[in-house]
N, C-alpha and C positions, 0 to 999 in steps of 0.2 A: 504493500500500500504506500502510495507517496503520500506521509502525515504532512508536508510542507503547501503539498496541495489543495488537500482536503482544508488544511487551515485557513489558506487564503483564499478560497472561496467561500467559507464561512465569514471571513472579514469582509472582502469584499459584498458580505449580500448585509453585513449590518454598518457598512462605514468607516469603516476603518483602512486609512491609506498604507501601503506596503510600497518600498523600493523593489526597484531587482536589476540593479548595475552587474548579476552573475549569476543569469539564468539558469536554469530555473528553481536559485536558490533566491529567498524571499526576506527581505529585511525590514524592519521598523526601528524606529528611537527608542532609547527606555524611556517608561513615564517621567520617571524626573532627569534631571541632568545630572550626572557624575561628576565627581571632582574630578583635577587633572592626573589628582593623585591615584583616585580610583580609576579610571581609564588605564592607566601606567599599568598598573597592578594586573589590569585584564589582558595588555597585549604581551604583557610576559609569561602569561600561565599558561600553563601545560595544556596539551588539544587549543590552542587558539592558535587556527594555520593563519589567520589573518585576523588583522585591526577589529576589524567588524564583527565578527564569528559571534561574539554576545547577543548580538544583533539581530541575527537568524530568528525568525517566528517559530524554529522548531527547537530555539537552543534552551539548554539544561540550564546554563548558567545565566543567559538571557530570565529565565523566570524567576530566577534566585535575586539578581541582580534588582526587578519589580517591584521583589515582593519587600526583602529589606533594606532599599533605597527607600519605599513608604515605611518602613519602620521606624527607619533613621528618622524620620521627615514628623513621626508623632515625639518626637524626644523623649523614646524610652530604652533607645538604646545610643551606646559611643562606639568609639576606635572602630568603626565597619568598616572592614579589609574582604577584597575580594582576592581569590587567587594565592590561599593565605598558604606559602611553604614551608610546612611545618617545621620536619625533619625527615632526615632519614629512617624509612625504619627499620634494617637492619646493619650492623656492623662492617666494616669494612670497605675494599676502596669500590668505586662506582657505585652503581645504583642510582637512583632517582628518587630527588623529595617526595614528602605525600602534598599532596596538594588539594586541600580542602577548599570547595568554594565560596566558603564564605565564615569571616569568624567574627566578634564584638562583642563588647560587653556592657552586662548591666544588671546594673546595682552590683557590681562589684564582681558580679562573678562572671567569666568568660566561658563562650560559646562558642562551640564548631560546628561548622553546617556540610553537610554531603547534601546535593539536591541533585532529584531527578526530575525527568517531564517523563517523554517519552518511550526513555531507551528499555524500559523493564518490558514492553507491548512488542519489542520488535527484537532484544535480544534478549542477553539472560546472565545469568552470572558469570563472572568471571574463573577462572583456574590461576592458582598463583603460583608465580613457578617453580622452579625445584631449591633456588636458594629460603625460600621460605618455609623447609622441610630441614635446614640445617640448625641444630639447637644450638650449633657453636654459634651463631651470627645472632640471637637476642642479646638486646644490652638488656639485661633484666638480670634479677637474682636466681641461683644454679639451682634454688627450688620450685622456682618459678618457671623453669623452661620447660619441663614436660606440658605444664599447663598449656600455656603457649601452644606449643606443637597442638596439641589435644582441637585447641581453637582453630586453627587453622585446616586441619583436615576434617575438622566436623562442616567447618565453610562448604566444604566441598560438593557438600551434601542438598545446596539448595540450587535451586534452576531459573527461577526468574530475578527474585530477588537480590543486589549483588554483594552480598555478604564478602567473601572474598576481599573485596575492595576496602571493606571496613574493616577488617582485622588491620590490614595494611594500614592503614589512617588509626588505626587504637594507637598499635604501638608504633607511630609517631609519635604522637600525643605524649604517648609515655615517657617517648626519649627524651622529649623536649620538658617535659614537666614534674620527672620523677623526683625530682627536690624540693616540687613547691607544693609539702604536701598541706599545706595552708588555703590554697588556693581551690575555691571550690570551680569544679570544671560539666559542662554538661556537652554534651555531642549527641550530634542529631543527623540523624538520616531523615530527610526532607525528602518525598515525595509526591507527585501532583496523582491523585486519581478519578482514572479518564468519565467523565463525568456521560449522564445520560446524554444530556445535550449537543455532545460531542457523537459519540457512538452513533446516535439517528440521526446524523448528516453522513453517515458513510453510504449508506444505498448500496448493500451489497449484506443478506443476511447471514451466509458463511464466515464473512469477516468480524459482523457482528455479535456472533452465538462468540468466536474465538479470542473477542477481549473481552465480552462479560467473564468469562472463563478466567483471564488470567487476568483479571481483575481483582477474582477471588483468592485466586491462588496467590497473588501478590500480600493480598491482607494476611491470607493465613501464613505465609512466608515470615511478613515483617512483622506478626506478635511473636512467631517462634525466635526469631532474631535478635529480638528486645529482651526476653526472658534469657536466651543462651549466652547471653553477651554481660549481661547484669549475674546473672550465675556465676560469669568466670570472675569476675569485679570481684563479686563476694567472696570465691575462693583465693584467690591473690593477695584480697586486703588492699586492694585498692580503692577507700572508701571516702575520698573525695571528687570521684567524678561519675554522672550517670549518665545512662545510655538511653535516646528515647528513637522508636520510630516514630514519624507522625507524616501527616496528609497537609499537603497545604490546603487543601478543600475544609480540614478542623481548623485551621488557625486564622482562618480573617478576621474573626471577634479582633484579633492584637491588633489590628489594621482598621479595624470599623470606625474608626473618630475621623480619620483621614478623608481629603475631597478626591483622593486618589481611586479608592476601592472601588469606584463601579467600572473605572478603564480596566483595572487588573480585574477584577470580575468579568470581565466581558471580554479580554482578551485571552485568558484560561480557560472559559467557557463553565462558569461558575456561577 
């Protein structure tokens, strides 16, 4: 299915102007405007093949970018970093930062955000690769590592949801912050879910039976995920950070004071 399609003919029948300088990829503004600082932040981060890539109508970090750019904008949160590089998360030379798309804080306490749109409806989780099966490469404590491992190959075990991904982005987290155990920390797998409104613009009912489907599969994924993830927390004794899944579709209340909410309402299809 082209989801970049289907969007912009949804837009296009309720008003909403799209570019396309890179056919037949589809671009708009974000609702508010970014700092120069934030912009920076997004042409350096990881998957952004171009300046623009946020910009995409179908992009991941384009929704992230909507949604807590209005956040920022009700003054309940500070420091919003997009494209945030954490750390490495395992030892040694090479390897790649984790790169979370979005982090900020408030009321004191700091936030990490993983967000998705679409990619859980068209792929599926990730395989992580064999260096992340080596116990010598945690920086973590030597009774701490079988856990670890434990986390990482139970990953393995989900299909739409991209758990994988998130082990990887933990222990970042961890590397970067295993000292500040003062510091309360909360991480968040953000997810958009494809709403009805969406679905009954597709015109095709095999395609439609097949994301109600994995629609569900995705929620029962991400409570399994939230529970196995807060389980390993627990046994580690890592008791200053939590793990939550959530639905951008549950979170606009955070956003309902704002004049913004009905353009991001209307452009998630909310």
């Amino acid at each position: 299915m082209n989801f970049p399609e289907t969007i912009n003919q949804r837009y296009l029948e309720i008003g909403i102007e799209t570019k396309s300088h890179n056919f037949p990829i589809y671009y708009i503004d974000p609702i508010i405007e970014l700092t120069s600082k934030q912009e920076e932040q997004l042409r350096n981060g990881d998957g952004q093949s171009n300046i623009d890539e946020y910009k995409q109508i179908n992009s991941s970090t384009g929704l992230a970018v909507n949604y807590y750019k209005i956040l920022e904008h009700t003054g309940k949160i500070e420091n919003l970093q997009f494209e945030d590089k954490v750390a490495k998360p395992l030892l040694g030379r090479g390897g790649r930062f984790a790169n979370l798309d979005v982090s900020y804080k408030r009321n004191g306490k700091l936030y990490y955000i993983e967000s998705k749109f679409l990619e859980p409806y068209y792929s599926g989780n990730e395989h992580n690769r064999e260096s992340y099966f080596d116990k010598s490469r945690y920086d973590v404590p030597e009774g701490d590592k079988e856990v670890w491992f434990r986390l990482f190959s139970d990953a393995q075990e989900y299909k739409l949801y991209n758990f994988s991904q998130l082990c990887r982005h933990l222990l970042a987290i961890w590397r970067k912050h295993k000292n500040d155990q003062q510091l309360e920390i909360f991480f968040q797998s953000v997810t958009w879910r494809m709403s009805d409104l969406f679905i009954n613009k597709i015109n095709d009912d095999d395609l439609e039976e097949s994301f109600r489907y994995r629609r569900t599969s995705i929620e029962k994924e991400s409570k399994s995920c939230q529970q196995r993830i807060n389980d390993f927390l627990m046994k580690i004794g890592w008791n200053n950070i939590t793990f939550e899944c959530l639905q951008y579709n549950d979170i606009l209340e955070d956003i309902s004071s704002s004049r913004f909410i009905d353009e991001f309402k209307k452009r998630y299809f909310l």
